[in-house]
Structures are given as C-alpha cells and as structure tokens.
VEXKE-387279 format. One record per residue: residue number from 1; x, y, z of N, C-alpha, C in turn. Coordinates in nm, 2 decimals, m for minus. Each point is the difference from the previous one (the first is absolute). Layout:
<atoms>
     n      n.u      n.v      n.w     ca.u     ca.v     ca.w      c.u      c.v      c.w
   NUM        X        Y        Z        X        Y        Z        X        Y        Z
...
</atoms>
This chain:
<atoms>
     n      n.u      n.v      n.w     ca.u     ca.v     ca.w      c.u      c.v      c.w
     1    m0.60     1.81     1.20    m0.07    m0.09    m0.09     0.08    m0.12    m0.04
     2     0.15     0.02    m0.06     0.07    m0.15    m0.01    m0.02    m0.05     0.10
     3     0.04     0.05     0.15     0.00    m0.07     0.11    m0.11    m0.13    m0.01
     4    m0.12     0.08     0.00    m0.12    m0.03     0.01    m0.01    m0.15    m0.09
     5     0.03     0.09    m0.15    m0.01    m0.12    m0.09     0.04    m0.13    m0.02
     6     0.18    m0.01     0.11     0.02    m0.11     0.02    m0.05    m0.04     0.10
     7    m0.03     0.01     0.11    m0.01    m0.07     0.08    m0.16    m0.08    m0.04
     8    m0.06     0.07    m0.07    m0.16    m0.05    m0.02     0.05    m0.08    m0.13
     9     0.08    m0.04    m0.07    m0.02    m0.08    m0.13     0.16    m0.06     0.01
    10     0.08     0.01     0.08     0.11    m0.07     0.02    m0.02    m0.20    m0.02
    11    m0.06    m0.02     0.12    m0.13    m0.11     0.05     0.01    m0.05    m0.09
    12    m0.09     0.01    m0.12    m0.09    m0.05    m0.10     0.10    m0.02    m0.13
    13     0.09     0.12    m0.04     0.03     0.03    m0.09     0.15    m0.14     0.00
    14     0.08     0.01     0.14     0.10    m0.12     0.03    m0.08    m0.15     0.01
    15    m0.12    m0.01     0.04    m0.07    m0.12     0.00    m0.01    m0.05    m0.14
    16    m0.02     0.08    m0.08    m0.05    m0.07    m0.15     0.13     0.00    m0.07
    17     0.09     0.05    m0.01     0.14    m0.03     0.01     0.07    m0.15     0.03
    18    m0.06     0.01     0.14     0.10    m0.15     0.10    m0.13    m0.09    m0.10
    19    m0.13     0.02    m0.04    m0.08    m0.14    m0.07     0.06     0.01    m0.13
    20     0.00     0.08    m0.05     0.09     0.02    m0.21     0.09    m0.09     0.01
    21     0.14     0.08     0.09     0.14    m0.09     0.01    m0.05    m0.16     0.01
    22    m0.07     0.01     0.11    m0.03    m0.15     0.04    m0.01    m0.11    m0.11
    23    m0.05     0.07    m0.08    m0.08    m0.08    m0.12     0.17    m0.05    m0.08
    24     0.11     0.05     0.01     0.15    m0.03    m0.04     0.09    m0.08     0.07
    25    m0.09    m0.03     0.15     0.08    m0.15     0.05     0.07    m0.08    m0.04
    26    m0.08    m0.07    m0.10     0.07    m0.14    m0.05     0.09     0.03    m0.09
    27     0.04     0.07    m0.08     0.11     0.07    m0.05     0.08     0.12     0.11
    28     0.01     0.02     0.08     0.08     0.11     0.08     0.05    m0.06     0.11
    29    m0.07    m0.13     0.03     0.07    m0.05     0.17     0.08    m0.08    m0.06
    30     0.06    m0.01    m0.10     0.12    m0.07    m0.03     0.14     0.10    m0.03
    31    m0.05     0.14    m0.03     0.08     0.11     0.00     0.09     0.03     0.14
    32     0.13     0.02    m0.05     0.06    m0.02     0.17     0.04     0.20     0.03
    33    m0.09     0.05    m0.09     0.03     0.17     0.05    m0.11     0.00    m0.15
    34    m0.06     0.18     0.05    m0.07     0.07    m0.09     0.05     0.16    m0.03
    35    m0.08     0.05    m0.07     0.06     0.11    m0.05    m0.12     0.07    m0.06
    36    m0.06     0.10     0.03    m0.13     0.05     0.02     0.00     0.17     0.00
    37    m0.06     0.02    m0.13     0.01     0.12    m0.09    m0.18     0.09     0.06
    38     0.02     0.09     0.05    m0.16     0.06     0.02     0.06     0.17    m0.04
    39    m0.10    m0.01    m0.11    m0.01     0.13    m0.07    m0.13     0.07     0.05
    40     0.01     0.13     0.06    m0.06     0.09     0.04    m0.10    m0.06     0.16
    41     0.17    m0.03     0.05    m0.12    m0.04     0.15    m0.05     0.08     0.11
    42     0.01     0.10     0.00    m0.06     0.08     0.08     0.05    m0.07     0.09
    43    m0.17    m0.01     0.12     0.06    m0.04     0.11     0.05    m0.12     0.02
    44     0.04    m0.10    m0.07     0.06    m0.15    m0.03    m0.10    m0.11     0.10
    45    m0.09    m0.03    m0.02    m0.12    m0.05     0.02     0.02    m0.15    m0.05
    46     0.07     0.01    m0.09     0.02    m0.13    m0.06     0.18    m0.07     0.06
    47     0.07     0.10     0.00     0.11    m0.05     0.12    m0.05    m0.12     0.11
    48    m0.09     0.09     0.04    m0.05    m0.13     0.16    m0.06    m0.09    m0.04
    49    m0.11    m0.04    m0.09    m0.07    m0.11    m0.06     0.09    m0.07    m0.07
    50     0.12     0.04    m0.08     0.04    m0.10    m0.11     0.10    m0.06     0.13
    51     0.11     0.10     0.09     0.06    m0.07     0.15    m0.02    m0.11     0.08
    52    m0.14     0.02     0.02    m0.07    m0.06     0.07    m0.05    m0.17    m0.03
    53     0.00     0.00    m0.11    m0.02    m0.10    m0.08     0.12    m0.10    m0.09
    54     0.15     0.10     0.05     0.11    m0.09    m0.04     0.05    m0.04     0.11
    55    m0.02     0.04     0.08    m0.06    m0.07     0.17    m0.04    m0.15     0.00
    56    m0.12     0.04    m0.09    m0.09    m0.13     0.06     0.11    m0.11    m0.05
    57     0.08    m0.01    m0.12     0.07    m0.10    m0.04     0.12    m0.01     0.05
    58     0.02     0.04     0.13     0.11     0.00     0.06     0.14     0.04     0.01
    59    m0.07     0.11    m0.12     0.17     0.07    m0.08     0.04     0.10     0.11
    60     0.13     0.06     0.00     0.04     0.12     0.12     0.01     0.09    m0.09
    61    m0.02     0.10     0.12    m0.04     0.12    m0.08     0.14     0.08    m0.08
    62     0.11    m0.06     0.02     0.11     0.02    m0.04    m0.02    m0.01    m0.17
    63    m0.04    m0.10    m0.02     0.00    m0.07    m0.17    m0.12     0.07    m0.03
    64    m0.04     0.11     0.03    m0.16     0.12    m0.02     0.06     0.12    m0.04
    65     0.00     0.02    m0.18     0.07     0.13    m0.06    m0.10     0.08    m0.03
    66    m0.02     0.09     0.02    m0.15     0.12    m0.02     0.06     0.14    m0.04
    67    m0.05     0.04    m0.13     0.05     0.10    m0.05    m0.13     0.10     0.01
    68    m0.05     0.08     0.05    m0.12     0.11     0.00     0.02     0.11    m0.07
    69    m0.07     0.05    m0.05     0.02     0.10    m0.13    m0.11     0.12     0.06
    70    m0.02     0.13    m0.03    m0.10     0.10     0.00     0.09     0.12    m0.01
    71    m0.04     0.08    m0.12     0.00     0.12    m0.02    m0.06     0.11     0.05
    72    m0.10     0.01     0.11    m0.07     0.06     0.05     0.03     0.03     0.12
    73     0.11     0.16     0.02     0.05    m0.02     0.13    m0.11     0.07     0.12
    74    m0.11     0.00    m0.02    m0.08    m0.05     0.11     0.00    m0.17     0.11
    75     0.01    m0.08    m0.09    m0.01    m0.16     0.02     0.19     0.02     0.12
    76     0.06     0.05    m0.05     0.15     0.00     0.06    m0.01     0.03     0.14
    77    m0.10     0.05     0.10     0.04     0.01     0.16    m0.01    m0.19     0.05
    78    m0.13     0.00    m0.06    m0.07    m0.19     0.01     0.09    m0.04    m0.03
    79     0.06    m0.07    m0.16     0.09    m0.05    m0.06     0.16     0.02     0.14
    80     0.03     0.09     0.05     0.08     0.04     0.08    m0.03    m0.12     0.14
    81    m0.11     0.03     0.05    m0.07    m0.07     0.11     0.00    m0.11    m0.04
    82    m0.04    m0.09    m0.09    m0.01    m0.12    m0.07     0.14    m0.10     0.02
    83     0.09     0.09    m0.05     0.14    m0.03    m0.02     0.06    m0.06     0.15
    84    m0.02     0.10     0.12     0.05    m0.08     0.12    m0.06    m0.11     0.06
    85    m0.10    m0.03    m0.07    m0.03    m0.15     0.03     0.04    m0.12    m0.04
    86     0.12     0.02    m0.08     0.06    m0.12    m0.04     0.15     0.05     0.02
    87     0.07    m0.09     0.05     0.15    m0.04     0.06     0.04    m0.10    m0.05
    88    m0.02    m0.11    m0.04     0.00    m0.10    m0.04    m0.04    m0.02    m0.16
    89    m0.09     0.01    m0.01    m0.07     0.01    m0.16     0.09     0.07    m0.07
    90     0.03    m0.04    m0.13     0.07     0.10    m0.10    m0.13     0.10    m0.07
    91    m0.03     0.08     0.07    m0.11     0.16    m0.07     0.08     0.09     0.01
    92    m0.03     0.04    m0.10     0.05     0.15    m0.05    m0.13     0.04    m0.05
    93    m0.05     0.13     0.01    m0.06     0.11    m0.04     0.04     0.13    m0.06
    94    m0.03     0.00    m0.13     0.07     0.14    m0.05    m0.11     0.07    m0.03
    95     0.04     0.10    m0.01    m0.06     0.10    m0.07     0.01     0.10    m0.16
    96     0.06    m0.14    m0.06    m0.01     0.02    m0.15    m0.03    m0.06    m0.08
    97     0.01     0.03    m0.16    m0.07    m0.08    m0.11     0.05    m0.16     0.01
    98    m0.04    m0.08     0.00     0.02    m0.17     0.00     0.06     0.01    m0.11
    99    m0.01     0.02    m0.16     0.09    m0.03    m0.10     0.09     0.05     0.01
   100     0.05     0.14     0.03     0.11     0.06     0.01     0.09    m0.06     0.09
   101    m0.04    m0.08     0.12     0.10    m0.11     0.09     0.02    m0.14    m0.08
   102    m0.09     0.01    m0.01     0.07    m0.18    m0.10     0.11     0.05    m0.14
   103    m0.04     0.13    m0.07     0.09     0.04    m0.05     0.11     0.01     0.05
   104     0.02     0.05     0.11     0.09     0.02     0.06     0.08    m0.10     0.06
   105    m0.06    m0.10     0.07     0.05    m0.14     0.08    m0.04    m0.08    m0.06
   106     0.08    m0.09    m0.03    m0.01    m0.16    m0.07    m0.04    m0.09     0.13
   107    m0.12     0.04     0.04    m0.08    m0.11     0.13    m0.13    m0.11    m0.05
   108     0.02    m0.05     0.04    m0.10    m0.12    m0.07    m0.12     0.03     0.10
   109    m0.13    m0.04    m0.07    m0.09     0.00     0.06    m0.06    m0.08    m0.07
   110    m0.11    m0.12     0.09    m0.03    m0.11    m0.02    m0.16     0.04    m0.01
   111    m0.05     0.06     0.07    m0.17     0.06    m0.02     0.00     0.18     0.01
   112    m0.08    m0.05    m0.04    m0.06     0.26    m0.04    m0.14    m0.02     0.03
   113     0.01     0.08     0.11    m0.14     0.02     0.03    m0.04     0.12     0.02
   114    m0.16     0.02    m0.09    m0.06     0.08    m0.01    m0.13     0.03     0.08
   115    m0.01     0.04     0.15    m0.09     0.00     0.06    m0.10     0.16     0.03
   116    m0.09    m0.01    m0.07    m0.12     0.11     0.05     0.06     0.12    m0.08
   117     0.09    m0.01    m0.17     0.04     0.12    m0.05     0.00     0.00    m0.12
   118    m0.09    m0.08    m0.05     0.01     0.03    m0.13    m0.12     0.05    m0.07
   119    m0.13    m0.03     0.10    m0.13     0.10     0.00     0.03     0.15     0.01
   120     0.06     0.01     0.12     0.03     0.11     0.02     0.10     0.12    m0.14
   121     0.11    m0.09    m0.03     0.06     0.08    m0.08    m0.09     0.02    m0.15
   122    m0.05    m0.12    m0.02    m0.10    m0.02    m0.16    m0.06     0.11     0.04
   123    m0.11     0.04     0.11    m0.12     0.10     0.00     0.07     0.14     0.00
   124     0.14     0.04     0.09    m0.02     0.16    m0.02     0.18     0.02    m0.09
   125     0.01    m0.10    m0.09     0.12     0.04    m0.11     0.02    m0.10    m0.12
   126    m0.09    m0.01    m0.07    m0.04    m0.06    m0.05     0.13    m0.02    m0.11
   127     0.02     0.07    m0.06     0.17     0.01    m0.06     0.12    m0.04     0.05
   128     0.00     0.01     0.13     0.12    m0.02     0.13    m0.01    m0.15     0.02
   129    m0.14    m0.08    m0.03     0.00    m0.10    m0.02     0.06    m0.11    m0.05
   130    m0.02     0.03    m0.20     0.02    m0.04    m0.04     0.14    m0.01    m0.04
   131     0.08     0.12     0.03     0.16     0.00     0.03     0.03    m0.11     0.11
   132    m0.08     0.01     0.10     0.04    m0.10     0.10     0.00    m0.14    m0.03
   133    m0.13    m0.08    m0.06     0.03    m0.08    m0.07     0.08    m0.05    m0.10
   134     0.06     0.11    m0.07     0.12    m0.07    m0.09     0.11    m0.04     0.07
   135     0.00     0.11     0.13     0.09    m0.03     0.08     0.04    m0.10     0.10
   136    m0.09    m0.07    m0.01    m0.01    m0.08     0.06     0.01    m0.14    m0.11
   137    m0.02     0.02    m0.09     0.03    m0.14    m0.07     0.13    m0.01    m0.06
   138     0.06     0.11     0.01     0.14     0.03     0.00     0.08    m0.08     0.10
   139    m0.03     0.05     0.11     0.02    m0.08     0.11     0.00    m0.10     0.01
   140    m0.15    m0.07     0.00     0.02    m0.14     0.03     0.09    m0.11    m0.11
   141     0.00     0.09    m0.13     0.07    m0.06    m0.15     0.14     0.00     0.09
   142     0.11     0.13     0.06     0.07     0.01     0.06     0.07    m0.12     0.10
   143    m0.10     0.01     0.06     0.07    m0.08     0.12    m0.13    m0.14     0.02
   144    m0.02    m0.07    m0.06    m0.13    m0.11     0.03    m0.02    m0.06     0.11
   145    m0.07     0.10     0.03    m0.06    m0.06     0.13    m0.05    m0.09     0.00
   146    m0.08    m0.08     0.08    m0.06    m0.16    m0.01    m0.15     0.03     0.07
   147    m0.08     0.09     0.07    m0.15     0.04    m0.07     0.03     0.20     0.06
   148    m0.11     0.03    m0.04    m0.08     0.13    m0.01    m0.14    m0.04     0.05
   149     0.00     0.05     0.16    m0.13    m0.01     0.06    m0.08     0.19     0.03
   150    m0.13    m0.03    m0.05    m0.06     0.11     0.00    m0.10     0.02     0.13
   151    m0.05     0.07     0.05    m0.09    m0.02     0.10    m0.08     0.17    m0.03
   152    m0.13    m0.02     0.01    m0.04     0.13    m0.05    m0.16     0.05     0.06
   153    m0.05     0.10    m0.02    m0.18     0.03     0.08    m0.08    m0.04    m0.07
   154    m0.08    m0.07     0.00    m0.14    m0.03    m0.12    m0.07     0.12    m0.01
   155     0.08     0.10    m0.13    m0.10     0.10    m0.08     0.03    m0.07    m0.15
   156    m0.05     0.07    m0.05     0.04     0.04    m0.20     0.11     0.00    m0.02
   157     0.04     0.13     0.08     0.13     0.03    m0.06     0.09    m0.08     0.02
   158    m0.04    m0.09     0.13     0.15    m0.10     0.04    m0.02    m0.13    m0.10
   159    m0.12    m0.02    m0.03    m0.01    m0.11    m0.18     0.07     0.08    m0.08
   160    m0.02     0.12    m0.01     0.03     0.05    m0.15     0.15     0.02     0.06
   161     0.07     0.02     0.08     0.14    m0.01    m0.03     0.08    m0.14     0.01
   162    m0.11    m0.09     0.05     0.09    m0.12     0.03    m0.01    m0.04    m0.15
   163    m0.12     0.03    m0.08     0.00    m0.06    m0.13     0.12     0.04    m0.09
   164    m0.02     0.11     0.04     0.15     0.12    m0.10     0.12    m0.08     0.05
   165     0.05    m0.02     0.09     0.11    m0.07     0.05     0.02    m0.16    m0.08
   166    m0.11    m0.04     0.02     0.00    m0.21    m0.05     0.01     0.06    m0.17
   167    m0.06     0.10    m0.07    m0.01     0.05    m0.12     0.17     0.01    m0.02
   168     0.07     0.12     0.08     0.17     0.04    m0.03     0.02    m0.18    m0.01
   169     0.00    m0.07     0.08     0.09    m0.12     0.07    m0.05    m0.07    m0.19
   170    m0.11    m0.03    m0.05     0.00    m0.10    m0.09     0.04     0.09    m0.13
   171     0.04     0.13    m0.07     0.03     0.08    m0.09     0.23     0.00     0.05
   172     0.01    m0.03     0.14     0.11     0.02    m0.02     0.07    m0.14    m0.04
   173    m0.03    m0.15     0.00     0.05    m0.11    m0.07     0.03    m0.09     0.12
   174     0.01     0.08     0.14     0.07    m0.08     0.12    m0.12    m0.11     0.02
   175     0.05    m0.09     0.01    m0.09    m0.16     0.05     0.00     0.01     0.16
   176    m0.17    m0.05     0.01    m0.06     0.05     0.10    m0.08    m0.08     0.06
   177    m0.08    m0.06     0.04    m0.14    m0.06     0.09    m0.07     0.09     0.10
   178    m0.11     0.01     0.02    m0.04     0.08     0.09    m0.13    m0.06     0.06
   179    m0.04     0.03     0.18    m0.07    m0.02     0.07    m0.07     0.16     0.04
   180    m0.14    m0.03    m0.04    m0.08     0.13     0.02    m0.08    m0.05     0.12
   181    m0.06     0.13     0.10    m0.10    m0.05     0.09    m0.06     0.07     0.08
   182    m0.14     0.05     0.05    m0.06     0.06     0.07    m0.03    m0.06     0.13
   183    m0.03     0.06     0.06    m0.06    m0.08     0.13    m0.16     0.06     0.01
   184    m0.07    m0.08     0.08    m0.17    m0.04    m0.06    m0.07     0.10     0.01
   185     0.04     0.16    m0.10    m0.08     0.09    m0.04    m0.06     0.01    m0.10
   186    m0.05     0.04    m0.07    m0.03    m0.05    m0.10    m0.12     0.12    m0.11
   187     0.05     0.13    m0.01    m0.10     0.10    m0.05    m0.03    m0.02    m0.13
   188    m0.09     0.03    m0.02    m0.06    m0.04    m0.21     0.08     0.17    m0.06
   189     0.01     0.09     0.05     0.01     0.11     0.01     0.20     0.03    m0.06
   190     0.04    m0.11     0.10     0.15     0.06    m0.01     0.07    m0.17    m0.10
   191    m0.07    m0.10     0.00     0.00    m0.10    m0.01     0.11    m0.11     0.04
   192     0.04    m0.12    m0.09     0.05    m0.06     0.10     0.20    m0.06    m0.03
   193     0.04     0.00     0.11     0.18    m0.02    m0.09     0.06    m0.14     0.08
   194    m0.01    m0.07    m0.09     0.04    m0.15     0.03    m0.10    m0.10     0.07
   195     0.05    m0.06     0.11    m0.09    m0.12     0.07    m0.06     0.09     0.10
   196    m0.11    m0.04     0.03    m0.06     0.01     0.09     0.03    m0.02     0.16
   197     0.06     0.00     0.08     0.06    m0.04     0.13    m0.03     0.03     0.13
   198    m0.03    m0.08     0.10    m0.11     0.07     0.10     0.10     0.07     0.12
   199    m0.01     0.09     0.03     0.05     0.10     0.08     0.06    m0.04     0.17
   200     0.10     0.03     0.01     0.06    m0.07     0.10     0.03     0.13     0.09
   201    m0.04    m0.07     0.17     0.06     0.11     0.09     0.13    m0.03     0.07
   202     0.04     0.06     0.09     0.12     0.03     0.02     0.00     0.08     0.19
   203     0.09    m0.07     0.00     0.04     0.01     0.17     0.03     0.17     0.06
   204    m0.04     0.06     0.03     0.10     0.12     0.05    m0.01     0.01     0.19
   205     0.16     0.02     0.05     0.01    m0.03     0.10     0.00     0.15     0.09
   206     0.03     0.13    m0.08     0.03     0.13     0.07    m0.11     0.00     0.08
   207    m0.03     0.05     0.10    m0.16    m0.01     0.05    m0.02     0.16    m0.02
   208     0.10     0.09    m0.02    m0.03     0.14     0.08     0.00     0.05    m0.20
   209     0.12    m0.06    m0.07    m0.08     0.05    m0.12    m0.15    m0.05    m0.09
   210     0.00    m0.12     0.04    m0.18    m0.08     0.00    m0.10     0.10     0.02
   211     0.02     0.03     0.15    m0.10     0.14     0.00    m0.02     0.11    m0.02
   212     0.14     0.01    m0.02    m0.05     0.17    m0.04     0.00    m0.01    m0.18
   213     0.07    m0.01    m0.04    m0.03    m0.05    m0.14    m0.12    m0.06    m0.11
   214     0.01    m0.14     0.08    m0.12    m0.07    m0.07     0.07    m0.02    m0.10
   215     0.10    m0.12    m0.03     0.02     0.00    m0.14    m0.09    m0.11    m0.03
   216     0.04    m0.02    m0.14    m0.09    m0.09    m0.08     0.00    m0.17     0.08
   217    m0.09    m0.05     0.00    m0.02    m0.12     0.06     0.07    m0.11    m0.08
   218     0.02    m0.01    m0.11     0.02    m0.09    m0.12     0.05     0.09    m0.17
   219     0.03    m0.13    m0.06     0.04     0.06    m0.12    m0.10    m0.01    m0.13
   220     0.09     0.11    m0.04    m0.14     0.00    m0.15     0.07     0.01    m0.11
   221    m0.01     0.08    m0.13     0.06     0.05    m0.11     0.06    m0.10    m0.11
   222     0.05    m0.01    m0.09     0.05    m0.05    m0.04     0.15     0.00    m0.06
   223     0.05    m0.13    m0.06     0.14    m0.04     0.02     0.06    m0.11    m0.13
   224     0.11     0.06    m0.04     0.04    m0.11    m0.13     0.16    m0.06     0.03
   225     0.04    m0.10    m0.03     0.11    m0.06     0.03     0.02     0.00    m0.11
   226     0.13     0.05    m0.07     0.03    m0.01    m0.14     0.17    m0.13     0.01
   227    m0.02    m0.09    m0.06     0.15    m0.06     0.04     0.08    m0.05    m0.12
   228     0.10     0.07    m0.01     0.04     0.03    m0.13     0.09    m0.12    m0.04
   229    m0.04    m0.06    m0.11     0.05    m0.16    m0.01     0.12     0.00    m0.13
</atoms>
C-alpha cells in the first residue's frame, strides 16, 4: 500500500512543491546554498519538486541541504530507497523527532516544510498536535528560518489546522507575512483558504509508472508561504 501510495501521489504531491518553492525565486536565486528542514516526509515527495526547481536557477546540487524527518518506521524502507538517489545532494533522511536533532545539532535551516501532514496529524491526535505546534514555534523562535512553506489536501480539517498553526504563529509574537492559496476548487462545503489560483499541470516522463499507476494529472490542494520578517 506505501508502495502504491507513492508512486500514485509522488507526481502531484513534488509538482506542487517545485510551483510553492517557485513562488521564492526572486529572493532564493541570489542565495549561494540552501538548507531545507521537512518534518514528517514520508516518502520525500517534496525532496524532488523543491531539487528540481533549484535546478531551474542553476544552482548545483552540491549547495542543496535537505534534512527529512518521519517517525513512522513504516515510511523507513522508501525513505531508505529515496536516500540512494542522491550522491551529490546534501539529503539526509532520518528517522527521528526533528526537534530533538536541532536540539541536538546547532544546524541552520533556512526553510521548514510542511507537506501533506498536518491534516493528517490534526484529524487522528488532536493533542499530539497541538504539542507539535508549540514545537515548532520553538523552533522557528530557535533557529529563524527565513519562510515556513505549507502544502496541504483541500478538506476541513487541513483549514482547520492550517488556521490553528497562523493562530500559534500570531499568539507567539514572531513577525511574520503570509501568502495563502488554493488552486481553482472551490467547495461552499469545506470553503475557501487564500487566493483563488487556477490549477497547473505537470510533465511526467516514467511511461511504465504513468500506466500502471495513473497518477494525478496536475495539482490541487492548498498552500501557505509564511516568511518570517
């Protein structure tokens, strides 16, 4: 079933990644290295989108720092398999708590991204949550990062935790701006988070995972750039 899962939402899930980052160009292609915090990445889906896209600005993959995080040692065979694809790239993948390493290591990290987990943790630990959030504004108080990119599924609950998150961020005092945004769905039902934005597709070249798969054609969900000023 992980198998499965990445390979059908890998696609989609790194695509809306490589367009989020994108949106940090004009501030990041003057950066001569990065340093890239992903808390609970499972299969690191956002690894190849945000790579991919410090590419396009002609950076080497050398000056590409990627810290992957998941507690879930299911995600650890993938995460394992993930890992040999980069030689070059500074990735590391662990399989432990993200604050307890920055505790631990005095490493800078310049973005934290949260991709496709914080619906998930809001809906089945709802307490585990909100620990996590403090912990995280700890963090970023910690070590100041320069943004916090979210990327998330259009339900409820991924509003109602992105809300609870922009809620911790303006109760803890840190100075902030933020870019909210959907891409052009639009239910009266779950309603609506940020701009409006029309939905963009995306190249996939595997032909033999194309077919058996079927992943997603294009991107959807919604996505906040938080950049902390």
């Amino acid at each position: 079933m992980l198998y499965y899962y990445a390979l059908k939402h890998t696609y989609r899930f790194g695509a809306e990644m490589f367009f989020e980052f994108g949106k940090l160009r004009n501030a990041v292609c003057n950066w001569p290295d990065i340093y890239i915090t992903s808390i609970g990445c499972g299969p690191c889906s956002e690894l190849f989108g945000m790579l991919s896209f410090w590419r396009t600005m002609g950076k080497t993959d050398a000056s590409f720092h990627f810290r992957g995080f998941d507690t879930e040692p299911l995600w650890y065979p993938i995460m394992q398999q993930v890992q040999t694809c980069f030689s070059v790239a500074d990735v590391q993948l662990l399989g432990q708590d993200a604050f307890a390493y920055y505790a631990q290591y005095q490493e800078r990290t310049d973005v934290i991204v949260l991709n496709y987990m914080l619906s998930d943790m809001r809906k089945f630990n709802a307490t585990q949550y909100k620990a996590f959030l403090n912990n995280l504004i700890t963090l970023i108080a910690q070590r100041h990062p320069k943004y916090l990119l979210v990327n998330d599924i259009y339900l409820c609950i991924s509003l109602t935790a992105s809300k609870e998150l922009v809620s911790q961020l303006k109760q803890s005092g840190i100075s902030y701006k933020i870019w909210k945004a959907q891409y052009h769905y639009l239910d009266s039902r779950i309603g609506q988070w940020g701009i409006v934005i029309p939905k963009q597709h995306f190249a996939m070249n595997d032909a033999a995972i194309v077919n058996k798969y079927t992943p997603f054609p294009d991107v959807n969900g919604i996505q906040a750039i938080v950049k902390f000023v």
